[in-house]
Backbone and ligand atoms as CSV (ligand in chain L), in Angstrom:
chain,resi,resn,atom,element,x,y,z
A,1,UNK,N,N,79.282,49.680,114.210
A,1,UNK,CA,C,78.433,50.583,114.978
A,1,UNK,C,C,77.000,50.569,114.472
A,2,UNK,N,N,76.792,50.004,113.383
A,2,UNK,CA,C,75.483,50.624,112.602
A,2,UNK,C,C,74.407,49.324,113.068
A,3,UNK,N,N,74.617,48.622,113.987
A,3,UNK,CA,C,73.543,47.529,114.775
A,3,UNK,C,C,72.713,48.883,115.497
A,4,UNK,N,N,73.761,49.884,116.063
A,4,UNK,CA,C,72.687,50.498,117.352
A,4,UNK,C,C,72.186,51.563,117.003
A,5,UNK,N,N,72.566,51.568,115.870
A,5,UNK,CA,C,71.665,52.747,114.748
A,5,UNK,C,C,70.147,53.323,115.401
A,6,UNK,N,N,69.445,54.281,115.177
A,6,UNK,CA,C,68.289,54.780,115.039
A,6,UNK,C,C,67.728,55.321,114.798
A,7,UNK,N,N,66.830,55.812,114.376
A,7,UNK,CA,C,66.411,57.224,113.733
A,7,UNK,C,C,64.910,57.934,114.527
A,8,UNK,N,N,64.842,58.928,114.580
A,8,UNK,CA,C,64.010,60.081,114.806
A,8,UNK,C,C,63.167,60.881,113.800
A,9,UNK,N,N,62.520,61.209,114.282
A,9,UNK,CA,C,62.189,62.496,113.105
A,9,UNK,C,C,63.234,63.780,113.828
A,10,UNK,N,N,63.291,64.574,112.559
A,10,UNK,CA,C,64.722,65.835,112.777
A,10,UNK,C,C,64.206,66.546,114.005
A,11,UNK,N,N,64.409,66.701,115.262
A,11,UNK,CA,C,63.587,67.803,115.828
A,11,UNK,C,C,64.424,69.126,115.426
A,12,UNK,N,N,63.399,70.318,116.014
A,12,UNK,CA,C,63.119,71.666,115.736
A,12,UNK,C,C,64.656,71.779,115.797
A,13,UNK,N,N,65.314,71.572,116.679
A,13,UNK,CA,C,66.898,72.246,117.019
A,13,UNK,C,C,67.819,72.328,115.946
A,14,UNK,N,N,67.449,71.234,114.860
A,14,UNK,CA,C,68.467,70.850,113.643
A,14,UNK,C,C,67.560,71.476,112.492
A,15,UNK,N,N,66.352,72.182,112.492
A,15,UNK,CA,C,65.473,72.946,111.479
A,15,UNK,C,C,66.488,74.161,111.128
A,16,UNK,N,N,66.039,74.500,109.521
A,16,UNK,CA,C,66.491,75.762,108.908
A,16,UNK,C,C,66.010,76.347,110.011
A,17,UNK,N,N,66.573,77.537,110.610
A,17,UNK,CA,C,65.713,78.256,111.358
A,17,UNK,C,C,64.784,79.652,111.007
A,18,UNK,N,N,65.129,79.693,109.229
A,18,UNK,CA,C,64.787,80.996,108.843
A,18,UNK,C,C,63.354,79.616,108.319
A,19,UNK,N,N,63.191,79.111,107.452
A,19,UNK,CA,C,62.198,78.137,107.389
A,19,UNK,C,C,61.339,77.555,108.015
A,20,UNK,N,N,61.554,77.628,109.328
A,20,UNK,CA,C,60.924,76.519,110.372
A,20,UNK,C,C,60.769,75.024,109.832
A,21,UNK,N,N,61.779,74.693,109.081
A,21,UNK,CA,C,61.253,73.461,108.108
A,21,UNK,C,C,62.742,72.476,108.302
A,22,UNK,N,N,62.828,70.934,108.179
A,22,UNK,CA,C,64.324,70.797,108.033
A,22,UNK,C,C,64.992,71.009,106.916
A,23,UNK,N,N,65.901,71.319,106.279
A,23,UNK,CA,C,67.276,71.914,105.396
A,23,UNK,C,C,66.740,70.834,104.252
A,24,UNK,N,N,66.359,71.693,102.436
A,24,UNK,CA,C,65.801,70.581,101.707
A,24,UNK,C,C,67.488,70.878,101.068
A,25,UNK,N,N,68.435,71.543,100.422
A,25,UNK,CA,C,69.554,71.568,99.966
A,25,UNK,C,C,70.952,71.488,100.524
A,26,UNK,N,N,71.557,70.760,99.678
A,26,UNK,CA,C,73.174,70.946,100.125
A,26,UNK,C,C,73.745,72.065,100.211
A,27,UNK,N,N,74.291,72.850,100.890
A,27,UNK,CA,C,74.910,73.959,101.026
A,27,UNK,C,C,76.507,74.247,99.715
A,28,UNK,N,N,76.878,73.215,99.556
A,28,UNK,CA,C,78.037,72.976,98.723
A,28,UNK,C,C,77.657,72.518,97.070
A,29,UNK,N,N,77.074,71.777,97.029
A,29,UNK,CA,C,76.226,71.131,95.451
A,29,UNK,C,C,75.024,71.804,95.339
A,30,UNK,N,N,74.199,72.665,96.206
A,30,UNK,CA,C,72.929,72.806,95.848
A,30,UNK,C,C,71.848,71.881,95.743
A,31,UNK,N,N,72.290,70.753,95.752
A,31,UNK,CA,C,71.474,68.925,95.260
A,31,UNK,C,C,70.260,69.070,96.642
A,32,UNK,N,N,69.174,68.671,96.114
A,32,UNK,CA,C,68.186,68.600,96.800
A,32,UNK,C,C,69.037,67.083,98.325
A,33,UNK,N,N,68.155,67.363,99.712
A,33,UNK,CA,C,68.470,66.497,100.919
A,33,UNK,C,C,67.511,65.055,101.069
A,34,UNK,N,N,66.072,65.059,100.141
A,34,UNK,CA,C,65.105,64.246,100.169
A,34,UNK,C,C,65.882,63.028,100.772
A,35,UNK,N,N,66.575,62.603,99.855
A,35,UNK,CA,C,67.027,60.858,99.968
A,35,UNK,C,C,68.712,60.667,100.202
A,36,UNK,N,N,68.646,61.820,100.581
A,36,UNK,CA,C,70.041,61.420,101.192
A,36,UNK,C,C,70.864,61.682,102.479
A,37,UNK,N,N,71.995,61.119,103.087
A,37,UNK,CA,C,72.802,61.504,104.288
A,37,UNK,C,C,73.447,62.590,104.095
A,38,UNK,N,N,72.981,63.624,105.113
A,38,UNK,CA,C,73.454,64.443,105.212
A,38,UNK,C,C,74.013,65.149,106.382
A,39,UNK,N,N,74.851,66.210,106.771
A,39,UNK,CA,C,74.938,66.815,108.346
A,39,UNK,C,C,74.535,67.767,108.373
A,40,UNK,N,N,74.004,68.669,109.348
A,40,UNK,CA,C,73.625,69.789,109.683
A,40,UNK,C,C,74.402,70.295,110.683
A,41,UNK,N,N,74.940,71.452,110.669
A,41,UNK,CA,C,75.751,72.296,111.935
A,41,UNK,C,C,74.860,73.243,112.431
A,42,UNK,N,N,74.861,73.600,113.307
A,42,UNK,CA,C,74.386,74.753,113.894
A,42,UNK,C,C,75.718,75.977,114.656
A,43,UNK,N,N,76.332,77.304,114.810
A,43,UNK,CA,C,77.290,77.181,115.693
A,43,UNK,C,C,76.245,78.698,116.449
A,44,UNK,N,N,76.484,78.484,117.482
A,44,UNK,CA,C,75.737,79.075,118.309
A,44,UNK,C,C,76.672,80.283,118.956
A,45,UNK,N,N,76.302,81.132,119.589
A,45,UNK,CA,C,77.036,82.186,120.273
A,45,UNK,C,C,76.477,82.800,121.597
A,46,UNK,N,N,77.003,82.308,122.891
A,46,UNK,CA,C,76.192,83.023,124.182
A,46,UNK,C,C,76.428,84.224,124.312
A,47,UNK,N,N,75.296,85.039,125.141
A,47,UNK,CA,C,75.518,86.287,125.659
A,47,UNK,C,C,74.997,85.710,126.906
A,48,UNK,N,N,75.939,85.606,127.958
A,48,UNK,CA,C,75.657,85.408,129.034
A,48,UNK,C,C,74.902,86.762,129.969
A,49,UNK,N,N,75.821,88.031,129.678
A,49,UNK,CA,C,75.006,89.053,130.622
A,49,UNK,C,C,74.045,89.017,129.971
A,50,UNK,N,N,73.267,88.696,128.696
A,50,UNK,CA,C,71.811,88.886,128.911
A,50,UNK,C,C,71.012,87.886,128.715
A,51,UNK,N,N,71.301,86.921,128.955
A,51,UNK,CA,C,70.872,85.480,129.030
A,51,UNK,C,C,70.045,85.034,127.939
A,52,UNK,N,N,71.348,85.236,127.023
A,52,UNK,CA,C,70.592,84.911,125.305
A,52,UNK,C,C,71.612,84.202,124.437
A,53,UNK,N,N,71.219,83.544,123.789
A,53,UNK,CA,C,71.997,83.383,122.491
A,53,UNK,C,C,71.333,83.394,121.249
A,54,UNK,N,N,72.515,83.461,119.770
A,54,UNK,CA,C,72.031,83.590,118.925
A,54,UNK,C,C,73.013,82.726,117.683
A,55,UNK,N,N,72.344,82.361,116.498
A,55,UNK,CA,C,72.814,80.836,116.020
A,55,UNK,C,C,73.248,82.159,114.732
A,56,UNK,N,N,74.858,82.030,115.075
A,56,UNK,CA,C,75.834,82.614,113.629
A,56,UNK,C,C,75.712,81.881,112.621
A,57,UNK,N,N,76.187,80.673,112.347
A,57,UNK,CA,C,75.378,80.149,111.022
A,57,UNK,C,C,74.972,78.965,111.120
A,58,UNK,N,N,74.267,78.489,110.246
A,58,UNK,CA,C,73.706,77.096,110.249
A,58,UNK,C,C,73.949,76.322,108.926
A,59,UNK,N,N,74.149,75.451,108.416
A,59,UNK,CA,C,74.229,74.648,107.376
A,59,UNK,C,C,73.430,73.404,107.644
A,60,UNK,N,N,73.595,72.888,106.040
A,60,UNK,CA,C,73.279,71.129,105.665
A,60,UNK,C,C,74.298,71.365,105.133
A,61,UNK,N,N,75.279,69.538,104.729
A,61,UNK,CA,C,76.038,69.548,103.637
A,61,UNK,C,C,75.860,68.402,103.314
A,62,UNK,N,N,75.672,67.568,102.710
A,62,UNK,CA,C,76.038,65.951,101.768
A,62,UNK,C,C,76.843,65.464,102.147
A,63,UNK,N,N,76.887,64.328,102.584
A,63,UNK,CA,C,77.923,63.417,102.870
A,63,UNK,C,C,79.308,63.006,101.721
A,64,UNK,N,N,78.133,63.186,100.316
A,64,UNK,CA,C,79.111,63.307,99.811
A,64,UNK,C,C,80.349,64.688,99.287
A,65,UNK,N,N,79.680,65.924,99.693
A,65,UNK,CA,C,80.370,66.951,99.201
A,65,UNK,C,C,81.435,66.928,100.591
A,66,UNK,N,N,80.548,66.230,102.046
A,66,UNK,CA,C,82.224,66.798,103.151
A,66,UNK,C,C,82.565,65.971,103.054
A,67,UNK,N,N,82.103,64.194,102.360
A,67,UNK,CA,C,83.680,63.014,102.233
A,67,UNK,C,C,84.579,63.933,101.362
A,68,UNK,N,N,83.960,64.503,99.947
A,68,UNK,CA,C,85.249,65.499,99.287
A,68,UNK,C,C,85.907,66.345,99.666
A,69,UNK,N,N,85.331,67.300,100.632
A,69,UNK,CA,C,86.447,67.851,101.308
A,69,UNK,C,C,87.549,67.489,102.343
A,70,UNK,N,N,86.725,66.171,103.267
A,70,UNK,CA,C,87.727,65.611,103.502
A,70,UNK,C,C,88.915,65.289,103.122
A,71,UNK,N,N,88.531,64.709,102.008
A,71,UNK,CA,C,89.605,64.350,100.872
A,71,UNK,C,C,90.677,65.248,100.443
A,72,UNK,N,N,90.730,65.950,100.372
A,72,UNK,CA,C,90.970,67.373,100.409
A,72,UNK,C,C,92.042,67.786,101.155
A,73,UNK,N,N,92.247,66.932,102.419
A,73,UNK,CA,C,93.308,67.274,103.735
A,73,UNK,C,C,94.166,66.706,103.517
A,74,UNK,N,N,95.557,67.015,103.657
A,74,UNK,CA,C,96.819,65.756,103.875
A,74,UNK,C,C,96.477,64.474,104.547
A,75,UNK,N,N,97.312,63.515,103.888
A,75,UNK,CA,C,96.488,61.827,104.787
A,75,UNK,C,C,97.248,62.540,106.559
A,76,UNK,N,N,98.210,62.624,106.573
A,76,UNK,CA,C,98.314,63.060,107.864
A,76,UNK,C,C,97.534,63.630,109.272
A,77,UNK,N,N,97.021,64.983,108.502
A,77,UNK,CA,C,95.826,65.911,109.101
A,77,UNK,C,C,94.669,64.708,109.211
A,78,UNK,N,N,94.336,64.400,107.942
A,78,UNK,CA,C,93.143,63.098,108.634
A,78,UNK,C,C,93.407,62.059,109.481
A,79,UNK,N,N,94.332,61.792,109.571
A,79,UNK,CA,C,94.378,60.300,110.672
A,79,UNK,C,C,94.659,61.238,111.939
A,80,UNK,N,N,95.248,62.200,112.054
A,80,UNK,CA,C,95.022,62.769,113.259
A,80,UNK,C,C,93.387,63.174,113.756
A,81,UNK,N,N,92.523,63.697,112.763
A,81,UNK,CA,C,91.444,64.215,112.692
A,81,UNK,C,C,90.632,62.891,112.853
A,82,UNK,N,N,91.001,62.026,112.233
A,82,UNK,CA,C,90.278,60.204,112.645
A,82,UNK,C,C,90.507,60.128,114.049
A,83,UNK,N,N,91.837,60.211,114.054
A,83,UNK,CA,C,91.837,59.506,115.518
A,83,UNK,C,C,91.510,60.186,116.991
A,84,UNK,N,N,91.113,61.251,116.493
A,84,UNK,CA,C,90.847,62.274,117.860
A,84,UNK,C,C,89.138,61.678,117.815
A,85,UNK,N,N,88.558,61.896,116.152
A,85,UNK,CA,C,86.884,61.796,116.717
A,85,UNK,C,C,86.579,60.632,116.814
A,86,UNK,N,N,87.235,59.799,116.611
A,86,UNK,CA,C,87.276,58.208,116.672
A,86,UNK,C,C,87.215,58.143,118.434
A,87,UNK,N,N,88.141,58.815,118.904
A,87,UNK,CA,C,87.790,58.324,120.034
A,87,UNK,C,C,87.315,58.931,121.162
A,88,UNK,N,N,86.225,60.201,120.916
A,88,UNK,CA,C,85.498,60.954,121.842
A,88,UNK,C,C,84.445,60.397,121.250
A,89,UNK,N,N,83.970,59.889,119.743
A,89,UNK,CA,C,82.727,59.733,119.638
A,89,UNK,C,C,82.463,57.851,119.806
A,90,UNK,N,N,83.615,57.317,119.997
A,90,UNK,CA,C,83.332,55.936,120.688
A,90,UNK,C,C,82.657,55.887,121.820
A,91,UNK,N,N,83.657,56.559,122.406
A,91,UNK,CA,C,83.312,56.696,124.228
A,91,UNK,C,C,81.607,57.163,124.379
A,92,UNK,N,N,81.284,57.914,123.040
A,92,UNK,CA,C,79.581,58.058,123.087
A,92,UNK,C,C,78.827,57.154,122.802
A,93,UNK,N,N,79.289,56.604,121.746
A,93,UNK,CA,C,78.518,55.434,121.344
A,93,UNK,C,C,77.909,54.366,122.557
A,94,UNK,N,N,79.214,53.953,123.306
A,94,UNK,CA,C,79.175,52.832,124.249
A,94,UNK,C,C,78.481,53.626,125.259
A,95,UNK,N,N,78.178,54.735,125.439
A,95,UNK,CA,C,77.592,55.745,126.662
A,95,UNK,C,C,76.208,55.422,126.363
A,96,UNK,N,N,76.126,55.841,125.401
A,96,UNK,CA,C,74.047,55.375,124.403
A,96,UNK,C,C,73.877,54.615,124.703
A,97,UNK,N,N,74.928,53.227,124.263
A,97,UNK,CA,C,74.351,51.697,124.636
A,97,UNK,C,C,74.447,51.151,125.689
A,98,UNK,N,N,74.743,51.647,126.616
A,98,UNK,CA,C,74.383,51.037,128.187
A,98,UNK,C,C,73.964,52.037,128.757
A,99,UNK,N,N,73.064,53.068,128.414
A,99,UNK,CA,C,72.157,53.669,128.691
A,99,UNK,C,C,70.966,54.240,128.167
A,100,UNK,N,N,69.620,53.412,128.572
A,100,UNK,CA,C,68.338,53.099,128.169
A,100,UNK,C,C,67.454,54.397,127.911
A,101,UNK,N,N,68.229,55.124,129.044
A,101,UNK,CA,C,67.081,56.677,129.013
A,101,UNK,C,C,68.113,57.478,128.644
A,102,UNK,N,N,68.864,57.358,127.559
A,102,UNK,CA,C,69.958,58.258,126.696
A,102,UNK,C,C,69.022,59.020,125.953
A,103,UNK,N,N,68.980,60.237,126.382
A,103,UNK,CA,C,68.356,61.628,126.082
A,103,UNK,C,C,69.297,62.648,125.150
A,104,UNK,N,N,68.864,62.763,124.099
A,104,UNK,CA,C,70.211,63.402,122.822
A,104,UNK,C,C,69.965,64.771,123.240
A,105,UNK,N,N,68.363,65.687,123.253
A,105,UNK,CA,C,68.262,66.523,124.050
A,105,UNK,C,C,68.905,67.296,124.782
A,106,UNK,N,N,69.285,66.589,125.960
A,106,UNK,CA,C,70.014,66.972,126.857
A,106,UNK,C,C,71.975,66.909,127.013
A,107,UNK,N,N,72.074,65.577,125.903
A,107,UNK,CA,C,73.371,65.473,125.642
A,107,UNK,C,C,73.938,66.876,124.780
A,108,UNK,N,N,72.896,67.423,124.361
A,108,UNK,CA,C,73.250,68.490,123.317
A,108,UNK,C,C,73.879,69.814,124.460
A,109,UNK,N,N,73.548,69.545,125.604
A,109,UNK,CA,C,73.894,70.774,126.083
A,109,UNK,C,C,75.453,70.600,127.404
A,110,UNK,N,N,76.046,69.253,126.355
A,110,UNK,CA,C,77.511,69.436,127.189
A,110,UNK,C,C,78.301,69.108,125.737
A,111,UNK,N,N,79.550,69.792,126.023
A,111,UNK,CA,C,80.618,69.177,124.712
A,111,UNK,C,C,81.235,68.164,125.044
A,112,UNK,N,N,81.040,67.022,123.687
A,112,UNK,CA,C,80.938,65.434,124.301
A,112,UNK,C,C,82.775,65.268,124.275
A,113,UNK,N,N,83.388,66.181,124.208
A,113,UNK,CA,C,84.997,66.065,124.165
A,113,UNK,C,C,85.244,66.572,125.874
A,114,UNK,N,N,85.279,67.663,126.271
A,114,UNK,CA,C,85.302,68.535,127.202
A,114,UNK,C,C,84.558,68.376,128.617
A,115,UNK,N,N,83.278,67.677,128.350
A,115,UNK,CA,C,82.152,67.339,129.246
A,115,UNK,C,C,81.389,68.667,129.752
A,116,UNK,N,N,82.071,69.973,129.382
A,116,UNK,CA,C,81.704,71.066,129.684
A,116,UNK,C,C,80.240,71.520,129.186
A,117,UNK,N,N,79.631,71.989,130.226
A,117,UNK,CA,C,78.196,72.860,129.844
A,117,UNK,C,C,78.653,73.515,128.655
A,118,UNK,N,N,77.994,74.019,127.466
A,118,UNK,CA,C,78.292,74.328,126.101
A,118,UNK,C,C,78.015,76.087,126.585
A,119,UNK,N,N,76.610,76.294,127.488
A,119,UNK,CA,C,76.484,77.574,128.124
A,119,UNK,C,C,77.422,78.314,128.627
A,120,UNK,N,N,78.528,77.739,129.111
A,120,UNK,CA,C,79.241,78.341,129.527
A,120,UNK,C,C,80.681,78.924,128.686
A,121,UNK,N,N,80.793,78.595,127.227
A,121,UNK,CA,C,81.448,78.942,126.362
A,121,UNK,C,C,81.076,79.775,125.808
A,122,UNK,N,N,82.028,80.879,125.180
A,122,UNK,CA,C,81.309,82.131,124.253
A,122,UNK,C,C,80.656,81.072,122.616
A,123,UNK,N,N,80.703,80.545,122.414
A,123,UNK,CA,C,80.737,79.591,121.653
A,123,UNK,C,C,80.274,78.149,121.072
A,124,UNK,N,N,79.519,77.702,120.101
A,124,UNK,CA,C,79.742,75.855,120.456
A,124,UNK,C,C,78.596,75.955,119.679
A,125,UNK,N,N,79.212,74.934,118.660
A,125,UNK,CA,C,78.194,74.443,117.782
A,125,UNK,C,C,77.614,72.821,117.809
A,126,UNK,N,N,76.525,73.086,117.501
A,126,UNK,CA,C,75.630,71.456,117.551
A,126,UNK,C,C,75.905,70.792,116.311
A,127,UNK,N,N,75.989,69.433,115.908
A,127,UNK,CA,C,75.658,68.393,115.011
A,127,UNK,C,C,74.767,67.163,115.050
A,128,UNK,N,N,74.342,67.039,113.746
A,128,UNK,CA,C,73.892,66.315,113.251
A,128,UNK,C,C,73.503,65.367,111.892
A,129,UNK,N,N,73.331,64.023,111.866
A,129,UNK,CA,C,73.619,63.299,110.852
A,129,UNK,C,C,71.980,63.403,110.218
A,130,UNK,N,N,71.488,63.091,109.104
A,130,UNK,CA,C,70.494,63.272,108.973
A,130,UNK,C,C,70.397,62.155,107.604
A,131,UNK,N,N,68.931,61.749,107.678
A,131,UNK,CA,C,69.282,61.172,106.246
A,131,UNK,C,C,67.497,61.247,105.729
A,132,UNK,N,N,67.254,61.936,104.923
A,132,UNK,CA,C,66.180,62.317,104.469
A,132,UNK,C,C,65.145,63.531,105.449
A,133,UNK,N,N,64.327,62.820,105.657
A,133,UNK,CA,C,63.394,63.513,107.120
A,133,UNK,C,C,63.814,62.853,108.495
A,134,UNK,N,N,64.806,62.194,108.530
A,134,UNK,CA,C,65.185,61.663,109.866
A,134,UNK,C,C,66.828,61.610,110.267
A,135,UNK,N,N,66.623,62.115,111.549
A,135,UNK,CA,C,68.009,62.097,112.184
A,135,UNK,C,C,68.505,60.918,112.830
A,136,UNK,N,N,69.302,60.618,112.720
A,136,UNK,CA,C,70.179,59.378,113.036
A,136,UNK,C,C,71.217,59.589,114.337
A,137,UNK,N,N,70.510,58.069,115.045
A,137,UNK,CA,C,71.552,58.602,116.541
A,137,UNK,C,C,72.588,57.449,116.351
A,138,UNK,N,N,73.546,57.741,116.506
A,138,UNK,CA,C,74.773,56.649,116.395
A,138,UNK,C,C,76.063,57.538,116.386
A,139,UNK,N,N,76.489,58.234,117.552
A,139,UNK,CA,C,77.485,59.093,118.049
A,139,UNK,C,C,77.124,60.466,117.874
A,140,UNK,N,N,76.597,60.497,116.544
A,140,UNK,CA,C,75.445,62.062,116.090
A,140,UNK,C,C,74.494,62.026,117.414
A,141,UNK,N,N,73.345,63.032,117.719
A,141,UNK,CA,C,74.061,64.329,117.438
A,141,UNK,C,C,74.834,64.335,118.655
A,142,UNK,N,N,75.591,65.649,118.445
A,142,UNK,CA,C,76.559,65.862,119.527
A,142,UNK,C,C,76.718,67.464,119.910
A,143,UNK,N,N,77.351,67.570,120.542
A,143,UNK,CA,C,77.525,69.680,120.584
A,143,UNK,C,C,79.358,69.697,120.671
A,144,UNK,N,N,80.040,70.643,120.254
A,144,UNK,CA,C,81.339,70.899,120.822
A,144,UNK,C,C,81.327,72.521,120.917
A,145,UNK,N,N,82.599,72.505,122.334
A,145,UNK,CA,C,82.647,73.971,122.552
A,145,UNK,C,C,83.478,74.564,121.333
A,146,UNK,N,N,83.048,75.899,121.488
A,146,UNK,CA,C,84.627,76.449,120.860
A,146,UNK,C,C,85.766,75.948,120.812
A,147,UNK,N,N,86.160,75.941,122.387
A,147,UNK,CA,C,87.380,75.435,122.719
A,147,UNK,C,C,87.662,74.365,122.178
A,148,UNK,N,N,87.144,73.354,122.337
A,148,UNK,CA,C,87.610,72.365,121.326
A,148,UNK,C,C,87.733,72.210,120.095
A,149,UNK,N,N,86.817,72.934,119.682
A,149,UNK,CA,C,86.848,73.363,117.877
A,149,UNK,C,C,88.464,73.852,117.433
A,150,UNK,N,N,88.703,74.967,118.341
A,150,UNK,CA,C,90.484,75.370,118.245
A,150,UNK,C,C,90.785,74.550,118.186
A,151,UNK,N,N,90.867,73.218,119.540
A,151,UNK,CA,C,91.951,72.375,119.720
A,151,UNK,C,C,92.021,71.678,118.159
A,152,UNK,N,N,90.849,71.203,118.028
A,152,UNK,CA,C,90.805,70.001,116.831
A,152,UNK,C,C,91.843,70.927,115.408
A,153,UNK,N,N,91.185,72.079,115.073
A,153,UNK,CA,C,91.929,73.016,114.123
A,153,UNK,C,C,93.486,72.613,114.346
A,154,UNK,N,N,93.819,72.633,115.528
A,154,UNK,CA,C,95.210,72.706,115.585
A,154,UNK,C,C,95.693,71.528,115.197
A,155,UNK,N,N,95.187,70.216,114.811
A,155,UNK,CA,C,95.461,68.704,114.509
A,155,UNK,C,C,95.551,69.427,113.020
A,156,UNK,N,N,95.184,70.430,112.495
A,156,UNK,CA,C,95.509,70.246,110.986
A,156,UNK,C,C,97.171,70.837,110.404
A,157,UNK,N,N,97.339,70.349,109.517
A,157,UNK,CA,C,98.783,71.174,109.021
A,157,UNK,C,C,98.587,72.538,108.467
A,158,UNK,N,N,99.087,73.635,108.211
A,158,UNK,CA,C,98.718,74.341,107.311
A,158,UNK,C,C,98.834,74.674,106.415
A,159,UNK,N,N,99.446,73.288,105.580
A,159,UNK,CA,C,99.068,72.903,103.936
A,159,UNK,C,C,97.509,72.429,103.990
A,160,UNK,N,N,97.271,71.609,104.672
A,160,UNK,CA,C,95.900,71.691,104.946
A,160,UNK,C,C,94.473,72.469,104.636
A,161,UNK,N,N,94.903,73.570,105.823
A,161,UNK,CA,C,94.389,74.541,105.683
A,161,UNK,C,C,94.046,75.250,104.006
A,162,UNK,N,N,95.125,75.284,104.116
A,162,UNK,CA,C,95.418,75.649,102.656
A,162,UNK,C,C,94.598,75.564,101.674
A,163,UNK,N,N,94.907,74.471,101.330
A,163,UNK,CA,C,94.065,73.843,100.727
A,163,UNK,C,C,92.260,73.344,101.139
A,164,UNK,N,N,91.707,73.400,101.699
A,164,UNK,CA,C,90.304,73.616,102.280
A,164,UNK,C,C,90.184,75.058,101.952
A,165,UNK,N,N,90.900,75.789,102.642
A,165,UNK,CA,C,90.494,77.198,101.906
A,165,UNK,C,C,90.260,77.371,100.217
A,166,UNK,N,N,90.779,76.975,99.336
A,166,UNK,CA,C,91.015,76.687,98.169
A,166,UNK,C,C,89.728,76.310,97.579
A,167,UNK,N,N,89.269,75.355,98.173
A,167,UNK,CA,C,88.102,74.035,97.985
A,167,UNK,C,C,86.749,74.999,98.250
A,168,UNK,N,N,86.990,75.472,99.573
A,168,UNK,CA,C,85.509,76.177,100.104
A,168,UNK,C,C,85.327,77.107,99.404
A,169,UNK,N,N,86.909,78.238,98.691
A,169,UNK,CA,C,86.332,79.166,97.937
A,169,UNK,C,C,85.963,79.051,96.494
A,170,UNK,N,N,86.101,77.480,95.596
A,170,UNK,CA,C,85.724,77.508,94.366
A,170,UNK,C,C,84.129,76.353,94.587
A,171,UNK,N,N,83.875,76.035,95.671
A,171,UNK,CA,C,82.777,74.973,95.851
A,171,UNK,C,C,81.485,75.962,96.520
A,172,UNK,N,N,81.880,76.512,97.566
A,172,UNK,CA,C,80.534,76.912,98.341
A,172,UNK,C,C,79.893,78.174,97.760
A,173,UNK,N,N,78.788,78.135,97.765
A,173,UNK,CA,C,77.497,78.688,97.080
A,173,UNK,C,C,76.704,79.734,98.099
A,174,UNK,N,N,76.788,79.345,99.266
A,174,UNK,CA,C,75.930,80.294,100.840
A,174,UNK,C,C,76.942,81.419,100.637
A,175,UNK,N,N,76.389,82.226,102.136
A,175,UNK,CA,C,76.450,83.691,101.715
A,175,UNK,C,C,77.963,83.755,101.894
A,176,UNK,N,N,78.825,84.853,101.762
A,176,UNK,CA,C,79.856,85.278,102.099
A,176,UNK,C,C,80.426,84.944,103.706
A,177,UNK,N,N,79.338,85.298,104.712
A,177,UNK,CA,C,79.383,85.605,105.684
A,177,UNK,C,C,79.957,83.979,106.350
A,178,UNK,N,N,79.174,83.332,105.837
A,178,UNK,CA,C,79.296,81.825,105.969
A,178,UNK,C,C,80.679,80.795,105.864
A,179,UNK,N,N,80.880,81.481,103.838
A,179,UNK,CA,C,82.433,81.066,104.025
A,179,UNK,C,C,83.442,81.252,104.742
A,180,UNK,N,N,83.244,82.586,104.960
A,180,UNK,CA,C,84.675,83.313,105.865
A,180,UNK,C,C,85.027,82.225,107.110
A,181,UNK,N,N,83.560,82.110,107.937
A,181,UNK,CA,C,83.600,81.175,109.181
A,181,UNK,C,C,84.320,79.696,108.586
A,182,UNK,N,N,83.854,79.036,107.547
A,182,UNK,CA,C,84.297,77.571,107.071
A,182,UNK,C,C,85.609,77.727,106.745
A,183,UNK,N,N,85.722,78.529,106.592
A,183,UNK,CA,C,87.566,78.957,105.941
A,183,UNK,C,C,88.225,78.611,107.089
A,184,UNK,N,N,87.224,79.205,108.392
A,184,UNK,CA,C,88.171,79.191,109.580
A,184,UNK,C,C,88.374,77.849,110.317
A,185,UNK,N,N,87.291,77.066,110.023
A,185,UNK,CA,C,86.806,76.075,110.852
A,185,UNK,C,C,86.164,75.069,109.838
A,186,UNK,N,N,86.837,74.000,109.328
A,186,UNK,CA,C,86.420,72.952,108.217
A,186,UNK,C,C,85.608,72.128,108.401
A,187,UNK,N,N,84.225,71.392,107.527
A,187,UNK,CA,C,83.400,70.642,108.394
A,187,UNK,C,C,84.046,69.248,108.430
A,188,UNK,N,N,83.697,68.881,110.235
A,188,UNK,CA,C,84.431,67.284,110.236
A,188,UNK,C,C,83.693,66.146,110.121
A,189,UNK,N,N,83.947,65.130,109.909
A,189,UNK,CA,C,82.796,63.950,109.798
A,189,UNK,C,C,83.811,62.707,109.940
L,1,ZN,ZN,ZN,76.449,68.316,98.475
């Protein structure tokens, strides 16, 4: 995949948003982001009757602190968890590359599993790959609804679980408010 690679500068959407700046630390190690791959989540929350939303939490993490948590899962839970994003984020890849005016922008506002408007979920968080001051398009970024966030959860065992819970509560450093959500919902890559 890494021929159709590209990079950007981060736009505003993937910025700390309390900073206005992009994310300089790992959320899990603390390790400065300068020179390295990293992801950023965003998970968002609509209020449709008042035609607003508002971003519940946001992270960076290191590629290398979520390969460790990966690690972390039964081989089972991961090859299920492989093979589900393996093949919604193929089907993107090949979508980018035979299409010239592939706008990430705008891809951000359907869930690339679901095809669903993301607006129309109570729910749905954005991603992105990042690697220093620049974001990287090569299946990144992407948005998923809620709904699918459940579904994927449900590919895990709950020894699994388990264990990620375990991990997030002797590793992560952000606020309280933060873990509780990761406890619920593990980051995928
Ligand atoms: Zn880290």
């Amino acid at each position: 995949m890494s021929q159709y690679e590209s990079n950007l500068p981060i736009p505003k959407s993937f910025f700390n948003s309390e900073t206005k700046e992009p994310f300089t630390t790992c959320m899990m190690c603390n390790e400065s982001l300068a020179d390295k791959q990293y992801m950023v989540e965003k998970a968002i929350k609509n209020y449709p009757a008042l035609g607003t939303q508002e971003i519940i939490f946001e992270y960076a993490m290191c590629l290398s602190c979520a390969g460790k948590m990966h690690l972390e899962l039964s081989e089972e839970s991961r090859e299920r968890i492989e093979a589900y994003m393996k093949e919604h984020l193929q089907n993107r890849v090949q979508e980018q590359n035979s299409n010239p005016d592939f706008d990430f922008q705008q891809s951000l506002s359907q869930c690339i599993v679901a095809k669903t408007d993301v607006s129309h979920s109570a729910e749905y968080s954005i991603y992105a790959m990042c690697n220093g001051s620049d974001m990287t398009i090569n299946g990144f970024p992407y948005a998923l609804s809620g709904e699918i966030q459940d579904e994927i959860m449900q590919l895990l065992s709950a020894k699994s679980l388990e264990i990620l819970d375990d991990f997030i509560g002797n590793h992560f450093s952000g606020p309280p408010e933060v873990r509780e959500i990761l406890r619920k919902r593990p980051v995928l890559i």
